[in-house]
C-alpha positions in Angstrom: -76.6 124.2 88.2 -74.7 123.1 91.3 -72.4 125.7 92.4 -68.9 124.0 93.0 -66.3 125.4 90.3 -63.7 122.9 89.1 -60.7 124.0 87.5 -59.4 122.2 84.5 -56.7 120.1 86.2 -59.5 119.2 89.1 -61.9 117.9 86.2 -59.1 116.0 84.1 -57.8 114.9 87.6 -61.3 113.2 88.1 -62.0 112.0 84.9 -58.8 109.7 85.2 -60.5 108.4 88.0 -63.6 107.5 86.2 -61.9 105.8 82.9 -61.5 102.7 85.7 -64.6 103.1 86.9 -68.1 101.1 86.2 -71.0 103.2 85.4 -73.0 102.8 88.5 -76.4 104.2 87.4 -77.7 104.0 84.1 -80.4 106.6 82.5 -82.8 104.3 80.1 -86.6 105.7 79.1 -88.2 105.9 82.4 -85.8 108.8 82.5 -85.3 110.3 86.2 -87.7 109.5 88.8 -87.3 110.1 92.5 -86.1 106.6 92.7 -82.7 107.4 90.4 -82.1 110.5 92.0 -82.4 108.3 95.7 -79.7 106.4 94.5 -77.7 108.8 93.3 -77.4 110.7 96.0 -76.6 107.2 98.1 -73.7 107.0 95.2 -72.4 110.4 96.3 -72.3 110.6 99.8 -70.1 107.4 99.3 -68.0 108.1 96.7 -68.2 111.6 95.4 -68.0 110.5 92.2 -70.8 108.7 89.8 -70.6 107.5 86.4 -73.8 107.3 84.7 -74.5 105.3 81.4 -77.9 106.8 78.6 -79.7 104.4 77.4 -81.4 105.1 74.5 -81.5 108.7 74.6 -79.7 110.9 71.6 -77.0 113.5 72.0 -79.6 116.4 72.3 -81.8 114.2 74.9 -78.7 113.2 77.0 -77.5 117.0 77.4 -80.8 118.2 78.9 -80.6 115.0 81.0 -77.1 116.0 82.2 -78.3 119.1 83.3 -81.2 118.1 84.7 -79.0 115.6 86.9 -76.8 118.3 88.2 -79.4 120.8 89.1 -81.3 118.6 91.0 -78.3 116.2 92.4 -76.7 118.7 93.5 -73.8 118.0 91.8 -71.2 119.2 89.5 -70.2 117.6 85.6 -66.7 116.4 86.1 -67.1 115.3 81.8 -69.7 113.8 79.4 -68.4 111.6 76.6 -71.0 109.8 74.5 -73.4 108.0 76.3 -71.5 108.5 79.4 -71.3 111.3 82.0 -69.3 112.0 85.2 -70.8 113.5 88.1 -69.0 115.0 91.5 -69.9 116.2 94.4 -67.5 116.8 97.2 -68.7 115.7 100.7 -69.3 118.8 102.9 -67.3 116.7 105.9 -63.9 116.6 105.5 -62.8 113.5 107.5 -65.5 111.7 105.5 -64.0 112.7 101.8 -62.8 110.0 99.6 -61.2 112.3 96.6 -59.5 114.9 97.8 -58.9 117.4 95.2 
């Protein structure tokens, strides 16, 4: 898993943010390909933070999937509620971050 902790308050601070937010990705069966995880990445060196959408894919299915994304995006859970999942990933320079936590 990504290695950026988030306290409790960080994670309920950014999950406020996502309520508002769109899912900008959604996970149906083709599952993750290099394509998703391209655009992902795109999503969070722009914003930080990506909501995601599972399509089709039950509870146990959509927790290996959530863990898949954040090993290999390279990014931290911020909260996963039904088919929907918050991902965060701070940008490494600092006059370039959008959320500032």
């Amino acid at each position: 898993m990504y290695d950026f902790p988030l306290t409790g308050a960080q994670k309920t601070f950014l999950r406020g943010l996502g309520q508002t937010m769109e899912p900008a990705l959604k996970v149906g069966k083709g599952g993750l390909t290099p394509e998703f995880f391209k655009e992902l990445q795109t999503h969070l060196n722009t914003r930080e933070l990506v909501k995601l959408r599972f399509v089709a894919a039950d509870r146990h299915e959509r927790a290996e999937l959530i863990e898949q994304i954040s090993d290999q995006g390279r990014c931290v859970v911020a909260g996963a509620v039904g088919a929907t999942a918050l991902f965060y990933r701070q940008n490494p320079d600092s006059a370039r971050r959008v959320i500032e936590l």
